[in-house]
ZAZAMAR-629832 format. One line per 2 residues: their letters; for each residue z, x, y of C-alpha. Coordinates in nm, 4 decimals. Layout:
% ZAZAMAR-629832
a) Z,X,Y  ...
This chain:
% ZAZAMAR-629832
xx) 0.0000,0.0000,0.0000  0.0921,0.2825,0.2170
xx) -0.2133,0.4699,0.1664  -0.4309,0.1883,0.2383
xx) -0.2237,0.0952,0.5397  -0.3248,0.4734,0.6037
xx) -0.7003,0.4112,0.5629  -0.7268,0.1164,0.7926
xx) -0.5621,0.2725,1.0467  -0.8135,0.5728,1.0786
xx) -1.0459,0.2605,1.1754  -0.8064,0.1656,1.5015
xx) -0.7965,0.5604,1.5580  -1.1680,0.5947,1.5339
xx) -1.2039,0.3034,1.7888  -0.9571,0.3822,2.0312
xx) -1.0667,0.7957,2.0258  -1.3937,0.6335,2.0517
xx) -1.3583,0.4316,2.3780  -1.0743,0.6566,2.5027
xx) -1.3401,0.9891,2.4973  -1.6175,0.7743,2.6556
xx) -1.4185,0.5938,2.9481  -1.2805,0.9093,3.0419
xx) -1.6222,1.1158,3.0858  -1.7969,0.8300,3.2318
xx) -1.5148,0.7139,3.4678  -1.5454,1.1350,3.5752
xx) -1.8546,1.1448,3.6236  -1.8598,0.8156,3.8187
xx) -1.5774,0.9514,4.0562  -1.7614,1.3006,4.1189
xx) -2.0631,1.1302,4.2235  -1.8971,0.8789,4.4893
xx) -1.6952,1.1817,4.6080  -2.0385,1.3825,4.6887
xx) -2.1462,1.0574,4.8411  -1.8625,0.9921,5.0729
xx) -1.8442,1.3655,5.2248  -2.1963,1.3595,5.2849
xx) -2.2168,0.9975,5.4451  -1.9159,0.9931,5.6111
xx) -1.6817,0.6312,5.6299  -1.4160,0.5345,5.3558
xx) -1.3439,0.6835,5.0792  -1.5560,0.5308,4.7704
xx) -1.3107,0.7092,4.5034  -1.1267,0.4110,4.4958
xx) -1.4367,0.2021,4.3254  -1.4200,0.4662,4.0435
xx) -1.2331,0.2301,3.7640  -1.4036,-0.1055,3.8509
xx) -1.7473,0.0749,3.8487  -1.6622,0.2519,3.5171
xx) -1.5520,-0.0662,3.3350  -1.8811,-0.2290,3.4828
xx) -2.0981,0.0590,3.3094  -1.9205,0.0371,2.9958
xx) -1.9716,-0.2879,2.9896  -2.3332,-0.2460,3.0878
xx) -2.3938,0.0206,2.8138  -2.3267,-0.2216,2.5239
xx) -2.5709,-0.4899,2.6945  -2.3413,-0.7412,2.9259
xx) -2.4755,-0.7111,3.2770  -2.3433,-0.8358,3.5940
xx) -2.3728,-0.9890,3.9753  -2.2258,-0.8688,4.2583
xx) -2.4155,-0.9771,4.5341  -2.7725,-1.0638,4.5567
xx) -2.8188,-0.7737,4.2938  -2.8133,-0.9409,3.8806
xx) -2.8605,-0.6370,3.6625  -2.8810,-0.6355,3.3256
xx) -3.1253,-0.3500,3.2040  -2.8973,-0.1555,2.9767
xx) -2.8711,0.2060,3.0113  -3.0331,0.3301,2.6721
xx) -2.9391,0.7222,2.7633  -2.5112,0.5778,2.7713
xx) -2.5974,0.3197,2.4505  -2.7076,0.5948,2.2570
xx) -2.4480,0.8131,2.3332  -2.1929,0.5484,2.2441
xx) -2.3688,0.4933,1.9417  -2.3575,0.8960,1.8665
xx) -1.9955,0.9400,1.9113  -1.8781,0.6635,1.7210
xx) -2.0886,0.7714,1.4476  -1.9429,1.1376,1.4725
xx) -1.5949,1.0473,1.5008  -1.6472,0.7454,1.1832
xx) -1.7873,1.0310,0.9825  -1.4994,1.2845,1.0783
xx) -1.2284,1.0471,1.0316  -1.3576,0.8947,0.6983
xx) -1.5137,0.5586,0.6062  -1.3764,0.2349,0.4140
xx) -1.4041,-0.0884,0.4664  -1.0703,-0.2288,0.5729
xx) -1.1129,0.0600,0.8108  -1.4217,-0.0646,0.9735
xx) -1.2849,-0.4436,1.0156  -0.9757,-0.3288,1.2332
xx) -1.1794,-0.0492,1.4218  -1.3940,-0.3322,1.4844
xx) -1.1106,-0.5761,1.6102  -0.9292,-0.3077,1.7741
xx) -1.2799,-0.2129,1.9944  -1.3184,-0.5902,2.0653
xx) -0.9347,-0.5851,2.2055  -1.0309,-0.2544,2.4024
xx) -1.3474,-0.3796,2.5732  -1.1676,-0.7722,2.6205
xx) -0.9280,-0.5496,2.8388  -1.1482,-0.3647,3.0410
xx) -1.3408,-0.7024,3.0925  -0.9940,-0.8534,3.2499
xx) -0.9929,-0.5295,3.4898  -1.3883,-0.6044,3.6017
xx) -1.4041,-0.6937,3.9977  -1.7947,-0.7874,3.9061
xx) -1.9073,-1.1237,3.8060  -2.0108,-1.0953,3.4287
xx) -2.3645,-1.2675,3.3472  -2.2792,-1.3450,2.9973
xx) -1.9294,-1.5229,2.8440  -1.6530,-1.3813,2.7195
xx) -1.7720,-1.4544,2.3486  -2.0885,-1.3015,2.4108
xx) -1.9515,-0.9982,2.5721  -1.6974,-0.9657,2.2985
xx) -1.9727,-1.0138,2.0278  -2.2504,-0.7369,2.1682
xx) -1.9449,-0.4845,2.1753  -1.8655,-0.5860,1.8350
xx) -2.2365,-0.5285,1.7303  -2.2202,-0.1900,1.9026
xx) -1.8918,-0.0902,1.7123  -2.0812,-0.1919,1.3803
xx) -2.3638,-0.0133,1.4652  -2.2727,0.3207,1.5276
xx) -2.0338,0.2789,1.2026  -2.3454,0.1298,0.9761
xx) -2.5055,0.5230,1.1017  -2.2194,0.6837,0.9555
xx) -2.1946,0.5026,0.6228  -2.6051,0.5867,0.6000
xx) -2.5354,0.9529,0.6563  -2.2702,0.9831,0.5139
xx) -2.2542,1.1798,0.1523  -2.1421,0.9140,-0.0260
xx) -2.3672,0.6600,0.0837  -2.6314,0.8869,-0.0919
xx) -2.4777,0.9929,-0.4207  -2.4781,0.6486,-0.4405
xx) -2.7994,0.5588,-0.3396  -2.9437,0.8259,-0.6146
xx) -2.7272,0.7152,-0.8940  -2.7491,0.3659,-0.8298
xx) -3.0700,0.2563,-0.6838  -3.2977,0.5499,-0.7475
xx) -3.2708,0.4609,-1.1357  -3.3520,0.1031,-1.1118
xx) -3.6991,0.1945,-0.8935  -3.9507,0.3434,-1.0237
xx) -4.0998,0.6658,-0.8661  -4.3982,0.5571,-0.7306
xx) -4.2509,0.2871,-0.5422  -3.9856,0.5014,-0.3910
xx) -4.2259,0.7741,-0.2990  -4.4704,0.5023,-0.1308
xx) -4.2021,0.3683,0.0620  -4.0649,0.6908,0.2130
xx) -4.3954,0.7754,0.3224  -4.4550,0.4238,0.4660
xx) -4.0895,0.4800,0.6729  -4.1140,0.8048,0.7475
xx) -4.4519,0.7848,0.9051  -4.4031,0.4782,1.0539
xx) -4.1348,0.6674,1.2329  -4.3257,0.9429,1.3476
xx) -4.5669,0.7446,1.4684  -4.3121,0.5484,1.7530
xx) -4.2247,0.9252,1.8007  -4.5666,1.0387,1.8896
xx) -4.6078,0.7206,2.1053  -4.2639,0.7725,2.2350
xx) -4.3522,1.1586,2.3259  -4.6716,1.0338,2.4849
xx) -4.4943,0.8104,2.7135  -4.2514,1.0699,2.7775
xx) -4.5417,1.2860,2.9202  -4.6958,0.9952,3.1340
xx) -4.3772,0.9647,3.3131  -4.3822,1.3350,3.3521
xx) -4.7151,1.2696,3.5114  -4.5868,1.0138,3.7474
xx) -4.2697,1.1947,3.8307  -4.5489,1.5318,3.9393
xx) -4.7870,1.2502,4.0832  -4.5441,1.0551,4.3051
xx) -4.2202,1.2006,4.4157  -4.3447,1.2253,4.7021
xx) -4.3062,0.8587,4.7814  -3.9995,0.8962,4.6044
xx) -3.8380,1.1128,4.8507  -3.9565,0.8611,5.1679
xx) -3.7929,0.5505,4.9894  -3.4830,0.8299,5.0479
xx) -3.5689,0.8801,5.3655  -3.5774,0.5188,5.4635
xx) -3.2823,0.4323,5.2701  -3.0482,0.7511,5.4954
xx) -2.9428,0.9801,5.2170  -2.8464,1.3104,5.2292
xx) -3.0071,1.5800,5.0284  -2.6443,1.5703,4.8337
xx) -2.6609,1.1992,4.7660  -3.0563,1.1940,4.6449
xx) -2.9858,1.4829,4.3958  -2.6681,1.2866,4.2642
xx) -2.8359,1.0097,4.2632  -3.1408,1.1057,4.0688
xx) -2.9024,1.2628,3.7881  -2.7232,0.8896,3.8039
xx) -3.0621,0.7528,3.7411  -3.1558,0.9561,3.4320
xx) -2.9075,0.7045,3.2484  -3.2376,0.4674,3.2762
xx) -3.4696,0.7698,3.1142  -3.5508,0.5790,2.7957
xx) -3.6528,0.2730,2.9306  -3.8421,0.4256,3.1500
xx) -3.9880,0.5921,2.8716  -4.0661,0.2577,2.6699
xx) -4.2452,0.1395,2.9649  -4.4704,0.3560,3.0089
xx) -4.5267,0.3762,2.6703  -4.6793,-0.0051,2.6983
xx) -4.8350,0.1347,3.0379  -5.0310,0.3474,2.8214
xx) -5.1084,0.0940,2.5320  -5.2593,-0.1186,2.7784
xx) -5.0329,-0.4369,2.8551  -4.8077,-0.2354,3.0700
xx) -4.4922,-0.3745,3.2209  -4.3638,-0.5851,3.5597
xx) -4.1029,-0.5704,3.7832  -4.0406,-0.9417,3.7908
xx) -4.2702,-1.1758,3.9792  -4.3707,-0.9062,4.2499
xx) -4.5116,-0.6283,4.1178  -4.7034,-0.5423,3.7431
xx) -4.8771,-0.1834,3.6334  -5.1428,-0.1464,3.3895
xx) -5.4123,0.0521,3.3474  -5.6120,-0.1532,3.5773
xx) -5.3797,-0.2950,3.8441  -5.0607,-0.1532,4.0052
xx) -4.9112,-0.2124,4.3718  -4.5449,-0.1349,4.4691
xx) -4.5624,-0.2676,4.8539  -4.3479,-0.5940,4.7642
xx) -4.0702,-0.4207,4.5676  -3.7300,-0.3453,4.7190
xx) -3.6876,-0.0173,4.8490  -3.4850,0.1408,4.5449
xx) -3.6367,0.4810,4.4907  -3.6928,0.4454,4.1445
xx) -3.9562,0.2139,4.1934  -4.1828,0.5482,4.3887
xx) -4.2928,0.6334,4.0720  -4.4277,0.3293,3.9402
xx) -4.8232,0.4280,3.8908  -5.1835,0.3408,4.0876
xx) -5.4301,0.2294,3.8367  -5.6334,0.4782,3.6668
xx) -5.9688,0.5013,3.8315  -6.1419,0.6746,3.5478
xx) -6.3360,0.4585,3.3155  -6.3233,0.7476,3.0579
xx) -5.9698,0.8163,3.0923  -5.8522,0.4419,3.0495
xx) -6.0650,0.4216,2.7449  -5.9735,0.7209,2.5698
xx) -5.5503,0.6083,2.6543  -5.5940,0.2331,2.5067
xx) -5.7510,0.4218,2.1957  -5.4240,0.6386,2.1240
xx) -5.3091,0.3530,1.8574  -5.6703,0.3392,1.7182
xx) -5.7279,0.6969,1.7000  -5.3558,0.7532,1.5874
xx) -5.3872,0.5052,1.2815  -5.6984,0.7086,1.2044
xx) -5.5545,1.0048,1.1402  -5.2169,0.8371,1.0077
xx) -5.4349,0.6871,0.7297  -5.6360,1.0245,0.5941
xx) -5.3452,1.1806,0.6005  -5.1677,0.9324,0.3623
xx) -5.4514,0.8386,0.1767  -5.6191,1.2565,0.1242
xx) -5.2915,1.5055,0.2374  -5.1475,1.7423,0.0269
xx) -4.7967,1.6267,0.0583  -4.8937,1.2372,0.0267
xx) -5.0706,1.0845,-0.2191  -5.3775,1.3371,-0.2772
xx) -5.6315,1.1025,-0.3776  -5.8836,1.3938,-0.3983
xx) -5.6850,1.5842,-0.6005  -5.6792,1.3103,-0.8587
xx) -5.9971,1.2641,-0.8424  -6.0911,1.5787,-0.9103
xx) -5.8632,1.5936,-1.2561  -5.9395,1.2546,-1.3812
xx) -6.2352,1.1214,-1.2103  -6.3289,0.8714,-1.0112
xx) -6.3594,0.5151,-1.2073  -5.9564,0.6450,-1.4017
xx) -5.6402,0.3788,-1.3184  -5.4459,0.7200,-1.2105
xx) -5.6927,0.7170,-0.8843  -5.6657,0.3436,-0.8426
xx) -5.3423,0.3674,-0.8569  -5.3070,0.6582,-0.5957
xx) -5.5462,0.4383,-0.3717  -5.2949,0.1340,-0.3961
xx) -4.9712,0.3600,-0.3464  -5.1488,0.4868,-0.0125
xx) -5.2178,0.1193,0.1095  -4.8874,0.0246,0.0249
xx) -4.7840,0.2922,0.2393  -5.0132,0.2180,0.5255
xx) -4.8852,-0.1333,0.5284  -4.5442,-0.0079,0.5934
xx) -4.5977,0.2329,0.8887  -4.7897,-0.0361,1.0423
xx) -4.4745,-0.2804,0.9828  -4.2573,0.0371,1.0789
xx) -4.4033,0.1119,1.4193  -4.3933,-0.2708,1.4873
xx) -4.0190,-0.3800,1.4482  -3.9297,-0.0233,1.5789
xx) -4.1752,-0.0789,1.8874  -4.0432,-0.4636,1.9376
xx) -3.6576,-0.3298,1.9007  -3.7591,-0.0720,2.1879
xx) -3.9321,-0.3263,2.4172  -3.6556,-0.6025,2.3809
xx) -3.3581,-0.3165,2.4439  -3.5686,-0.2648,2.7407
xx) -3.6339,-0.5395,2.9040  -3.3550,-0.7225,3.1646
xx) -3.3029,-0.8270,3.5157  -3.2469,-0.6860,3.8647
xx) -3.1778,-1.0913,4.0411  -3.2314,-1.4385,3.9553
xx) -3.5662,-1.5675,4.0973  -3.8607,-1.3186,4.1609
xx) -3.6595,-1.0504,3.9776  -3.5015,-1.2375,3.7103
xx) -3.7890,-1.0833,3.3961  -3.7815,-0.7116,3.4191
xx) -3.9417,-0.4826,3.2163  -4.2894,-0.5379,2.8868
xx) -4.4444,-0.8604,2.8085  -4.2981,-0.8436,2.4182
xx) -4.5653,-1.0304,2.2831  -4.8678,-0.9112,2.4293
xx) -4.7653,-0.5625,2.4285  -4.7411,-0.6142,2.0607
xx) -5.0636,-0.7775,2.0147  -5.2225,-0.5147,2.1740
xx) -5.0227,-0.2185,1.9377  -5.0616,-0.3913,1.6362
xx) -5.4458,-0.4659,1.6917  -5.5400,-0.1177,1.7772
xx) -5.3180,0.0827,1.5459  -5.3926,-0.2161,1.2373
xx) -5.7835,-0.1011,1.3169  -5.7557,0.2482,1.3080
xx) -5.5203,0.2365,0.9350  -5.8586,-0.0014,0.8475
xx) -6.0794,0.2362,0.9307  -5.9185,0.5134,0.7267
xx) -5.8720,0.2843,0.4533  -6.2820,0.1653,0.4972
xx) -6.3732,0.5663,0.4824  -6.1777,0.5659,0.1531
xx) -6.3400,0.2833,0.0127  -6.6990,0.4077,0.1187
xx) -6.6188,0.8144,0.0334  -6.5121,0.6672,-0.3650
xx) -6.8747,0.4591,-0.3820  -7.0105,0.7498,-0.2726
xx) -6.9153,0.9849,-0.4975  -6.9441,0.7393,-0.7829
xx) -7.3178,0.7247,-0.6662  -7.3630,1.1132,-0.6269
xx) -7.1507,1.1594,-0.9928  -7.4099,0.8810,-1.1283
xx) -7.6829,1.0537,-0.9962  -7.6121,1.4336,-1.1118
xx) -7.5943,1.2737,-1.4685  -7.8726,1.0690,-1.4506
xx) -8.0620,1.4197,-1.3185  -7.8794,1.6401,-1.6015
xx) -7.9940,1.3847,-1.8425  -8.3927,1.3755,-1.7510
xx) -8.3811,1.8132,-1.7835  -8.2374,1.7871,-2.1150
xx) -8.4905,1.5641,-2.2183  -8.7969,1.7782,-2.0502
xx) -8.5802,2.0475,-2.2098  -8.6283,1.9350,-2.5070
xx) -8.9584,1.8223,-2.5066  -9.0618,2.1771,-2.4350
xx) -8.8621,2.2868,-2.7335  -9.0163,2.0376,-2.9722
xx) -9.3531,2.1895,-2.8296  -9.3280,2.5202,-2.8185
xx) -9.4716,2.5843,-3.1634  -9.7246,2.3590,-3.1148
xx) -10.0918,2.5111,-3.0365  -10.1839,2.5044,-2.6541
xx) -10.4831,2.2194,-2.5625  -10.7742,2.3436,-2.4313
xx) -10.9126,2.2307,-2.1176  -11.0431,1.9024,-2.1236
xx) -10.9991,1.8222,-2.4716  -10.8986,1.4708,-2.5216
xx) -10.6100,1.3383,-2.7765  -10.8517,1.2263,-3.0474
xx) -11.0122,1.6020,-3.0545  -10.6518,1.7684,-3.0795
xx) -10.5827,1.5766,-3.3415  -10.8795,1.6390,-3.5627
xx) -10.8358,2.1035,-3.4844  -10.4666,2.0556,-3.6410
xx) -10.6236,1.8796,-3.9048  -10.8921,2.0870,-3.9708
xx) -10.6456,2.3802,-3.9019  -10.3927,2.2628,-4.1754
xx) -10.7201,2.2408,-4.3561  -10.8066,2.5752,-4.3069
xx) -10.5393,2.7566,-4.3912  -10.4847,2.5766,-4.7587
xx) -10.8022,2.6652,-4.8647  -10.7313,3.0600,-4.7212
xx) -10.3842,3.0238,-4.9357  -10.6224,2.8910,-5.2381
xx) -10.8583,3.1526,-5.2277  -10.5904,3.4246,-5.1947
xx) -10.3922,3.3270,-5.4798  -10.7507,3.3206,-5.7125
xx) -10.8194,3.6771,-5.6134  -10.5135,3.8210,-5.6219
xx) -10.6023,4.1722,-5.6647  -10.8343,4.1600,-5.3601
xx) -10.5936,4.0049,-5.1485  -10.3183,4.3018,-5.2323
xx) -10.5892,4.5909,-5.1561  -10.7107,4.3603,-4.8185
xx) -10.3182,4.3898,-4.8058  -10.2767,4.7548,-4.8334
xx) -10.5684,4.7992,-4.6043  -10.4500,4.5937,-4.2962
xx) -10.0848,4.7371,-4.3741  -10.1544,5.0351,-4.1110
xx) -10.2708,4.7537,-3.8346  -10.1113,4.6139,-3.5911
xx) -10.0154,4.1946,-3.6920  -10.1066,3.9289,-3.4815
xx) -9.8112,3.6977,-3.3644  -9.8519,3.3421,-3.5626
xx) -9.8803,3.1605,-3.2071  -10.1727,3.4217,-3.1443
xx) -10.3220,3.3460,-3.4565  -10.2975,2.9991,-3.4102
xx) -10.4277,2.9942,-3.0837  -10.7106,3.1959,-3.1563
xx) -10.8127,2.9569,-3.4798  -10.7343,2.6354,-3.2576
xx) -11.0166,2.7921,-3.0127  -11.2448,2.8715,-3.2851
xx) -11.1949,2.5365,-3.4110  -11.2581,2.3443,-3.0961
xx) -11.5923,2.5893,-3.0009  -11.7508,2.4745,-3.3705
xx) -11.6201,2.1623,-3.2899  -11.8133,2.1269,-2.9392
x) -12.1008,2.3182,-3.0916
């Protein structure tokens, strides 16, 4: 009893370590920054807002936003969420896992964050069951990571489930997984760079909205750093920039590849680096075909690399028309079907996390249109895994054809082959001589040479001294001999 007593209070531990770690390196953070923005501005003091602003942004991080003001925000912070996420996960995995541990770390974080919601001076957008239900979720999450990392979770993953699934299956869904993953990476890294681009492109407006708005070198660099808490959803939207639907900033402004105009927006600074449309008919086309292009490449890797499932190689070691290639084929479709599923739920996960609100009329929808943006992914990436899979169909029939047709050719020279075998110690046809007359010379050939064998055995003693007398010349090869009597044969013939 004691020791399980024991166990579920390294839950309670792992939650209060948990929230006690992050408050406390937020809630610095949060005071350094107002303290750099109160000597350079001048006025009151802003320390004093350290606490309520550090219980808003905790809140915030696990997805409850808030109103003071005219300003509604509720775009979460991915940069803080996964950080959360990170050190729970750590702290889980240091402190050990069960379950009665997990249910009171859960209740004890859902008392922790119900008492930093009584100390909020902000109005809270959501209820107190929903707030207490996303931190919950949060809590869960980051402890679900542990428990899949965790050592245990795979000894019994490979004792348990590994056994009861066979290997083909197991391989052709880690492949579907894993490069379903990598492919939201690539697309991820990709919209990493754009907003590279736009940060190069555009700070110059950036630093005017600064300007206009009466900071201090001090408070722009602070607040920059503050902003970088918003990286990854900047990142997801310009990852839909680049697949084409792009994103909005409510009912005033929207970027795509097309369109883009920032002159009704607020004057936040973030909002400098929002992008123009790309002028460059070549350019736009070649960054809506990423997906395509991507699922291309995705698919010939699966279906023909090395490390995947080599349908060359088995063609080459049991031909083309065997089950082991068929199968191969339909192990790499399998796969193919779920990095196409992969990159969707990952993608839609990214966009919803992404999406909130910065007020409640014109900027009450912030952030990518979920389902077109996911129209547009999953018809462009769905085409280029097609194509690859097409080119696989149409390389097989081809190679079918060419095998079909080196037999059929191998086939036609043994028969000529032998034909010329049969032949070859039959007498040569003189020019122009018809069937009919090389039938007669063998006959009177054959003829010929029984009644030489005839006369030869009557006189044998002349035959051994014609014998004894040719012995010291040179013989004549049969086929010469033959030759030369099929000639003879055919001149008396014409004669």
């Amino acid at each position: 009893m004691i020791a399980r007593l024991r166990t579920w209070g390294k839950g309670a531990l792992e939650a209060l370590l948990a929230m006690s770690i992050y408050a406390v390196t937020l809630g610095a953070c949060m005071a350094l920054m107002l303290l750099i923005i109160s000597i350079e501005e001048g006025g009151p003091s802003l320390s004093i807002a350290t606490v309520p602003l550090t219980e808003t942004l905790i809140l915030l991080t696990q997805g409850s936003g808030f109103t003071a003001g005219s300003l509604t925000l509720t775009i979460m912070p991915l940069l803080l969420t996964i950080g959360l996420l990170w050190l729970i996960k750590a702290l889980v995995s240091w402190r050990g896992l069960s379950v009665g541990g997990c249910c009171l770390g859960t209740l004890t974080w859902m008392i922790l964050n119900l008492v930093i919601l009584q100390g909020t001076q902000t109005i809270q957008v959501d209820t107190t069951p929903v707030i207490i239900l996303k931190a919950a979720l949060v809590f869960l999450s980051g402890y679900a990571l542990a428990v899949v990392t965790s050592k245990e979770f795979h000894t019994w993953w490979e004792s348990t489930v590994q056994e009861r699934i066979p290997a083909w299956l197991r391989r052709s869904v880690r492949l579907g997984l894993s490069w379903g993953a990598a492919l939201v990476g690539l697309f991820l890294a990709a919209g990493l760079i754009a907003l590279i681009c736009w940060v190069v492109l555009y700070h110059g407006a950036v630093t005017k909205l600064f300007n206009m708005a009466r900071m201090g070198p001090a408070s722009s660099v602070v607040t920059t750093i503050a902003s970088l808490v918003w990286l990854p959803t900047l990142v997801v939207w310009a990852y839909s920039w680049l697949m084409g639907d792009g994103f909005s900033i409510g009912e005033l402004a929207s970027f795509t590849l097309w369109s883009g105009h920032a002159k009704s927006l607020p004057s936040v600074p973030l909002f400098g680096l929002f992008p123009d449309p790309v002028a460059d008919q070549g350019v736009r086309t070649l960054l809506l075909n990423i997906p395509l292009l991507a699922g291309l490449v995705l698919g010939l890797l699966l279906i023909l690399g090395s490390r995947n499932h080599r349908l060359f190689t088995a063609v080459r070691e049991h031909g083309v028309l065997s089950w082991t290639v068929i199968s191969h084929f339909l192990q790499s479709t399998l796969s193919m079907v779920l990095a196409w599923m992969t990159c969707l739920i990952i993608s839609w996960l990214g966009f919803l996390f992404s999406n909130g609100s910065l007020g409640t009329e014109r900027l009450a929808s912030v952030g990518v249109s979920v389902p077109a943006s996911m129209k547009m992914i999953a018809t462009s990436l769905g085409m280029g895994l097609m194509t690859s899979w097409v080119l696989a169909i149409l390389s097989g029939s081809l190679l079918v054809l060419w095998k079909q047709v080196q037999s059929r050719i191998q086939m036609n020279g043994a028969m000529v082959n032998g034909l010329a075998t049969w032949d070859g110690d039959a007498e040569e046809p003189a020019a122009g001589a018809s069937s009919e007359d090389l039938t007669e010379n063998r006959n009177q050939n054959q003829k010929q040479e029984t009644d030489e064998e005839q006369s030869d055995h009557r006189n044998g003693s002349g035959s051994t001294s014609r014998r004894v007398a040719s012995s010291g010349k040179k013989q004549n090869h049969p086929r010469t001999t033959r030759s030369t009597r099929s000639a003879r044969s055919s001149s008396q013939k014409n004669q």
